[in-house]
DSSP file (Angstrom, degrees, kcal/mol; ACC not computed):
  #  RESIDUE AA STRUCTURE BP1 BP2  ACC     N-H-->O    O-->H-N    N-H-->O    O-->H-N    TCO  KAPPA ALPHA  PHI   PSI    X-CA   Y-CA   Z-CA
    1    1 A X              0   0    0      0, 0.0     2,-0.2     0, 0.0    44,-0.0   0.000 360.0 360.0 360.0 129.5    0.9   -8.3   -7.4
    2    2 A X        -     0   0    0      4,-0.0     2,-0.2     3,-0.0    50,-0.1  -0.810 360.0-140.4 -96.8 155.7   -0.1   -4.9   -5.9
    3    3 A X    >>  -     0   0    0     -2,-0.2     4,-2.0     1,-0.1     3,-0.6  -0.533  23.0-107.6-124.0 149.7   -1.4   -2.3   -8.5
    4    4 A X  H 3> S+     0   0    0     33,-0.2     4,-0.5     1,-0.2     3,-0.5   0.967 129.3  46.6 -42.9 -77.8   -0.8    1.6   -8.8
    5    5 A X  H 34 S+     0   0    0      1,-0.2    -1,-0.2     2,-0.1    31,-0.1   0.640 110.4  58.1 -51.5 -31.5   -4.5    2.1   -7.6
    6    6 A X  H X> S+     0   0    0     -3,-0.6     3,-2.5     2,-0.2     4,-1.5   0.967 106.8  46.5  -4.4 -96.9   -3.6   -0.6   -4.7
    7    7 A X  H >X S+     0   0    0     -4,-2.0     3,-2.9    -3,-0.5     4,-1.6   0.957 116.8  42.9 -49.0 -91.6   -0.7    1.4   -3.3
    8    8 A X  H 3< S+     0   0    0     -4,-0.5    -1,-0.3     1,-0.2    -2,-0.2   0.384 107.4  49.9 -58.8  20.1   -2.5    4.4   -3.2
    9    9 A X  H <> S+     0   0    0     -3,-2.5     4,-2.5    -2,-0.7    -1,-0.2   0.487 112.1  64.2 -94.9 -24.2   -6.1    3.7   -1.9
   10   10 A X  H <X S+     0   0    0     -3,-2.9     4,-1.1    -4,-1.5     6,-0.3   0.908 107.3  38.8 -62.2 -60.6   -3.5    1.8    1.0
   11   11 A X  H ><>S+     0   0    0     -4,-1.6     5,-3.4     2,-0.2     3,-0.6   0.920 111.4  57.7 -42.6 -51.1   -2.1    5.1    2.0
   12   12 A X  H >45S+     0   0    0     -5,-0.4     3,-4.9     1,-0.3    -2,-0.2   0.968 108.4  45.4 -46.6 -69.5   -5.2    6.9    1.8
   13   13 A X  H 3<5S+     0   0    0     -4,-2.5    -1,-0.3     1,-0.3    -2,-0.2   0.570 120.9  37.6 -81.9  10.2   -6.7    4.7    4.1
   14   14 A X  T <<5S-     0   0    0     -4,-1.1    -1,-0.3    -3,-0.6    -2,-0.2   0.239 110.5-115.4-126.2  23.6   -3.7    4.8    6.6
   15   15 A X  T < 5 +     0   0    0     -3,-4.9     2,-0.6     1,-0.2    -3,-0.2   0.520  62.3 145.6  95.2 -16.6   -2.9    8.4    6.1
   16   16 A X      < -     0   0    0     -5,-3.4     5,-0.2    -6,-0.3    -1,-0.2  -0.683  40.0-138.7 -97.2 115.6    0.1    8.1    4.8
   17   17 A X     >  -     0   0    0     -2,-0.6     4,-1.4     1,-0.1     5,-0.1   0.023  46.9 -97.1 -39.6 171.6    2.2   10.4    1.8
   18   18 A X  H  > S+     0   0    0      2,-0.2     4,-2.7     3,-0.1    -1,-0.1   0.805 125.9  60.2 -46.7 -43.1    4.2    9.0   -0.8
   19   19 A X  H  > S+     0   0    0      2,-0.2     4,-2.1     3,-0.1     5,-0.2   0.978 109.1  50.1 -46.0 -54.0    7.6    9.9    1.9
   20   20 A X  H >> S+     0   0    0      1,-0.2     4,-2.4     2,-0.2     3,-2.4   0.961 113.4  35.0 -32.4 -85.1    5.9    7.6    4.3
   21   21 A X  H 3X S+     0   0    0     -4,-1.4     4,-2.9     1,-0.3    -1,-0.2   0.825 114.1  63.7 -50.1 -35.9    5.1    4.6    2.5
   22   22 A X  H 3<>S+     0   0    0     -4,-2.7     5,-1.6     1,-0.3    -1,-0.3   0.884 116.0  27.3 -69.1 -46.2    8.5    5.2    0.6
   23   23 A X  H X<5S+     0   0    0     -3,-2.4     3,-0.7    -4,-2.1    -1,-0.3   0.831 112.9  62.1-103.6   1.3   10.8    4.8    3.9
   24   24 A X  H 3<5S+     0   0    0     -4,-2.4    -2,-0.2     1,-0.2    -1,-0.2   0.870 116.4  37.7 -80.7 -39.4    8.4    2.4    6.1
   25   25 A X  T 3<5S-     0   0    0     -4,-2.9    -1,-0.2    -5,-0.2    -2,-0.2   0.078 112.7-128.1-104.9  34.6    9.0   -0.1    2.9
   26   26 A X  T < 5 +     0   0    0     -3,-0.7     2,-0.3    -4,-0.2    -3,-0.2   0.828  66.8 131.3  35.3  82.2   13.1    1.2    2.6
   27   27 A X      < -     0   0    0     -5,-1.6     2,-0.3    23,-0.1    -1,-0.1  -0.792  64.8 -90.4-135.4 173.6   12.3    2.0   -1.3
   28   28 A X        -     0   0    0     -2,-0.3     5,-0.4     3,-0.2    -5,-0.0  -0.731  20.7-122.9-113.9 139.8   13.1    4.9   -3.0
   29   29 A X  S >> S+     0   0    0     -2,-0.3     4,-2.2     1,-0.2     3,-1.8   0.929 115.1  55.5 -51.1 -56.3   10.8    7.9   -3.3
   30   30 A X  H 3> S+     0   0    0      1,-0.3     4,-1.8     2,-0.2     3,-0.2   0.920 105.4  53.8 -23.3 -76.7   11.4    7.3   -7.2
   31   31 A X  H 34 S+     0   0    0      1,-0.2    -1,-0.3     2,-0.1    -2,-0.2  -0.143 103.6  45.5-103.8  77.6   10.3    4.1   -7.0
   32   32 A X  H <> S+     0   0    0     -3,-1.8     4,-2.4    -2,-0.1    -2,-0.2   0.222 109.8  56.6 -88.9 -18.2    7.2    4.2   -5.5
   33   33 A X  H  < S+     0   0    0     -4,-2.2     4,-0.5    -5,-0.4    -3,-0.2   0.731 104.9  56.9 -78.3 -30.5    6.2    7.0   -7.7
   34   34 A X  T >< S+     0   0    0     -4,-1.8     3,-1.5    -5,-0.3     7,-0.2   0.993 110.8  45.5 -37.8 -83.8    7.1    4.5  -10.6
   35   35 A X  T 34 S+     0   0    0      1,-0.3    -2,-0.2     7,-0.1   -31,-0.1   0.714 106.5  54.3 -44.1 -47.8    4.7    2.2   -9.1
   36   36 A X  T 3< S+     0   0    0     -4,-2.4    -1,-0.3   -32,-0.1    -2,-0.2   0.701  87.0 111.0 -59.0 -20.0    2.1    4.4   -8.6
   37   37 A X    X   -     0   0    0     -3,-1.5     3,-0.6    -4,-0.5   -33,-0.2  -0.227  59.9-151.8 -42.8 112.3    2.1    5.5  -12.0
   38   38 A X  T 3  S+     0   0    0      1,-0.2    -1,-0.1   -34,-0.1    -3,-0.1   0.622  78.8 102.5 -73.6  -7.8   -0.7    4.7  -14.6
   39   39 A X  T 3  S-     0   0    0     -5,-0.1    -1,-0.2     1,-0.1     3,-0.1   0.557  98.4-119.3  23.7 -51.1    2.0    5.0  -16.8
   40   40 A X    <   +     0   0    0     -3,-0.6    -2,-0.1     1,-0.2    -1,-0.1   0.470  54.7 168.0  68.3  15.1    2.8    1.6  -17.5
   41   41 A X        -     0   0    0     -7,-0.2     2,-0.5    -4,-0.1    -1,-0.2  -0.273  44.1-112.1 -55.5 124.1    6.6    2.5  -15.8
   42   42 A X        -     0   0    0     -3,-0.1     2,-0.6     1,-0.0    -1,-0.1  -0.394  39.1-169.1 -66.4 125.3    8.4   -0.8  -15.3
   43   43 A X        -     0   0    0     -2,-0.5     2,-0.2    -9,-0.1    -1,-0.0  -0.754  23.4-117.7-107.2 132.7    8.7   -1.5  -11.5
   44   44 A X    >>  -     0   0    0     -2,-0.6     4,-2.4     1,-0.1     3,-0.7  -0.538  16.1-128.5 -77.5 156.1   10.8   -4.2  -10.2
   45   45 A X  H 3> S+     0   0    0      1,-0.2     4,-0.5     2,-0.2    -1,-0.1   0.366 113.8  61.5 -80.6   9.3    9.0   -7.1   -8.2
   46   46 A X  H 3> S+     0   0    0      3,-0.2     4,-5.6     2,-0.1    -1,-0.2   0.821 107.2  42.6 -65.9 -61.3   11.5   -6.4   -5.7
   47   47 A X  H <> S+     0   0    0     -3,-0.7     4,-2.2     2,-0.3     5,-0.3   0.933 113.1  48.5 -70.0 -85.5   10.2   -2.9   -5.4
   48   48 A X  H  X S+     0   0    0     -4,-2.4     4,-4.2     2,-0.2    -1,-0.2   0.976 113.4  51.8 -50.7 -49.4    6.2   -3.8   -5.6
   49   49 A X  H  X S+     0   0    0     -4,-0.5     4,-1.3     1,-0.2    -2,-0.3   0.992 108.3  49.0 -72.9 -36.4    6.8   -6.7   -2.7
   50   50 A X  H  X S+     0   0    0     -4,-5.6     4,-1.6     2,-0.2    -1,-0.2   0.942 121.8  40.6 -51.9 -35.6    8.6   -4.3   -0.2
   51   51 A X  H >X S+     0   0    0     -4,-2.2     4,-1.1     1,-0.2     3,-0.6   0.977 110.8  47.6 -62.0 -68.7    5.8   -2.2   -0.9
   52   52 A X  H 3X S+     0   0    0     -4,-4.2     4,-1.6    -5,-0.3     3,-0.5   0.797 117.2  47.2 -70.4 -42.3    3.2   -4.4   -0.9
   53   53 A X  H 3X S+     0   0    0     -4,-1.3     4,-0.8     2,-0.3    -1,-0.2   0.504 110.0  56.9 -38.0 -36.3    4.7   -6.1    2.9
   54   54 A X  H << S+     0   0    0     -4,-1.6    -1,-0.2    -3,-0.6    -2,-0.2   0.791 103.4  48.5 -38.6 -57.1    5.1   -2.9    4.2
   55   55 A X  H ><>S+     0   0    0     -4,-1.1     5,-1.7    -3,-0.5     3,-1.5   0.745 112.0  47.8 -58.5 -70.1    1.8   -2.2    3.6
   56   56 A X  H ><5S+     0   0    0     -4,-1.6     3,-0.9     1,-0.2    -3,-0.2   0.726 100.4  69.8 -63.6 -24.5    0.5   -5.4    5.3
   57   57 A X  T 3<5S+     0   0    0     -4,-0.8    -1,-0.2     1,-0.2    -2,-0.2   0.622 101.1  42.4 -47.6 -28.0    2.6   -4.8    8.0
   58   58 A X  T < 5S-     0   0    0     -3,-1.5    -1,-0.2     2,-0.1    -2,-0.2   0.165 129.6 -87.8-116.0  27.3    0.5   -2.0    8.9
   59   59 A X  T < 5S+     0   0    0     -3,-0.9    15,-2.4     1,-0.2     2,-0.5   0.712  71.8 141.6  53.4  44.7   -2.9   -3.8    8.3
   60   60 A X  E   < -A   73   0A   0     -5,-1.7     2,-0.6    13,-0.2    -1,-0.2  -0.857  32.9-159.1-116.3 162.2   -3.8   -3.5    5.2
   61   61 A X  E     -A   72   0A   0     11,-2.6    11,-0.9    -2,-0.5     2,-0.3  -0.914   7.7-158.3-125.2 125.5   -5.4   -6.3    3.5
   62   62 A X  E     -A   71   0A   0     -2,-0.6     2,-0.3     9,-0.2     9,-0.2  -0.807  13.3-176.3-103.4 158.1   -5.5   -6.5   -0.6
   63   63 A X  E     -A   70   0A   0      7,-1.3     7,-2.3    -2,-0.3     2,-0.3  -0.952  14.2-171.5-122.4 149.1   -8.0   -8.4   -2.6
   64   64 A X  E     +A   69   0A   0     -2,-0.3     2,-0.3     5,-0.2     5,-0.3  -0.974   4.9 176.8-151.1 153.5   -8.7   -9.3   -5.9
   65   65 A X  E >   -A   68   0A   0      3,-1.8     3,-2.0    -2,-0.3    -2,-0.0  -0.870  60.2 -90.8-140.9 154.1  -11.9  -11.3   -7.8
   66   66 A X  T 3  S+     0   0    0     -2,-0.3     3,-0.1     1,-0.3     0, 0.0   0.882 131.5  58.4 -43.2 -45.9  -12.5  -11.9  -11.3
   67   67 A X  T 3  S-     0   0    0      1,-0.2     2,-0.3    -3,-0.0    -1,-0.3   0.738 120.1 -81.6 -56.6 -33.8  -14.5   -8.2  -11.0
   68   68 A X  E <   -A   65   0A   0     -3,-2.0    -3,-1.8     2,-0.0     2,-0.3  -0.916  46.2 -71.7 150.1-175.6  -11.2   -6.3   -9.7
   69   69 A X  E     +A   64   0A   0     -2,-0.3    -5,-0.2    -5,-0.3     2,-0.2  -0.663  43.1 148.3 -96.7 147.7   -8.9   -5.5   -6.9
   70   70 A X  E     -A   63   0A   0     -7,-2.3    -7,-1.3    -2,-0.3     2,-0.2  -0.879  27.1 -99.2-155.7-161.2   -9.0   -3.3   -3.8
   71   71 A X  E     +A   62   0A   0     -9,-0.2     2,-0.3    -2,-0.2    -9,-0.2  -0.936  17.8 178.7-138.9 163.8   -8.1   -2.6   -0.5
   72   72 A X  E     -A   61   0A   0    -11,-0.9   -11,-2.6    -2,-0.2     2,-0.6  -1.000  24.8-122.7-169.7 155.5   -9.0   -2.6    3.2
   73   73 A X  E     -A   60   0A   0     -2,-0.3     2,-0.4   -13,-0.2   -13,-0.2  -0.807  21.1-161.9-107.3 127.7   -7.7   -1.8    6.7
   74   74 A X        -     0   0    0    -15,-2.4     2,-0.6    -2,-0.6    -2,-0.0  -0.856   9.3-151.6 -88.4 146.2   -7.5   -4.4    9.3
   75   75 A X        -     0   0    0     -2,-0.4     2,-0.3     7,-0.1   -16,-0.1  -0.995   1.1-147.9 -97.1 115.0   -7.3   -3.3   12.8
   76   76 A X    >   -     0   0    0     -2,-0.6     3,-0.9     1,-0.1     5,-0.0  -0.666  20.4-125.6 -83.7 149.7   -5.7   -5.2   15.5
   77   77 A X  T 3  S+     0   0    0     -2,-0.3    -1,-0.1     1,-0.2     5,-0.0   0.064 108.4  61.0 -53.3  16.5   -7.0   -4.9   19.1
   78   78 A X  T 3  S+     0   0    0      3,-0.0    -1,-0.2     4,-0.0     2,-0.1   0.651  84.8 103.7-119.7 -23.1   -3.7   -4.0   20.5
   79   79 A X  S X  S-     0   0    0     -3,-0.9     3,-2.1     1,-0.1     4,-0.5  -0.336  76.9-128.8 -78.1 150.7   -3.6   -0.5   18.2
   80   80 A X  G >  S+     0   0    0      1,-0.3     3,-0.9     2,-0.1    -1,-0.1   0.921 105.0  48.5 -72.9 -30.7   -4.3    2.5   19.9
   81   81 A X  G 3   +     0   0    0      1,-0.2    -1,-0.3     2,-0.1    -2,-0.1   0.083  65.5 112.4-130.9  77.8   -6.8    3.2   17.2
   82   82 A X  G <  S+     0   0    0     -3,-2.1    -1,-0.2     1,-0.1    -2,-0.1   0.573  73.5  61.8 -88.0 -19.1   -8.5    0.4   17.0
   83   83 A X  S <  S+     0   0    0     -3,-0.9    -2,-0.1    -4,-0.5    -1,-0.1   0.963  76.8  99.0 -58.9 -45.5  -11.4    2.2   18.4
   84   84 A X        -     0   0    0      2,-0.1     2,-0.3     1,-0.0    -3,-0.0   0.067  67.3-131.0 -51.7 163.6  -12.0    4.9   15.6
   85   85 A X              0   0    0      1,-0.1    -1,-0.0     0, 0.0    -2,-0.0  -0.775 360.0 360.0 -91.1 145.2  -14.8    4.1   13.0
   86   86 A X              0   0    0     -2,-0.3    -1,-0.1     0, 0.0    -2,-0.1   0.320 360.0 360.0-102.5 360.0  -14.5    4.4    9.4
């Protein structure tokens, strides 16, 4: 399950606003903002896997261990910026 903190450390590291992510995973600006929420706002699991597929789509890669969750950027060799550094 991807987590509010998830989604947004995922943007961050590809750059992308809430608008982005919101039509690259055809969800509604509403809910994603749901989702990002420390809130506790209920999100459908509909809702979190377009999100969360979207997301992987564009290489990021989530993890989680008994210690917590994050995120990380894959790069394929075929994307034009697979050169840059982070």
């Amino acid at each position: 399950m991807i987590t509010a903190r998830q989604s947004r450390a995922a943007r961050a590291l590809l750059g992308w606003n809430q608008e982005t992510l919101a039509d690259k995973a055809q969800v509604s600006l509403t809910a994603l903002r749901r989702l990002e929420s420390e809130n506790g706002l209920r999100v459908y699991e509909s809702t979190r896997d377009q999100v969360r597929r979207a997301l992987e789509a564009n290489g990021i890669v989530f993890m989680a261990t008994d210690r917590g969750e994050g995120v990380m950027v894959m790069h394929n060799g075929n994307r034009a910026d697979s050169g840059k550094r982070l």
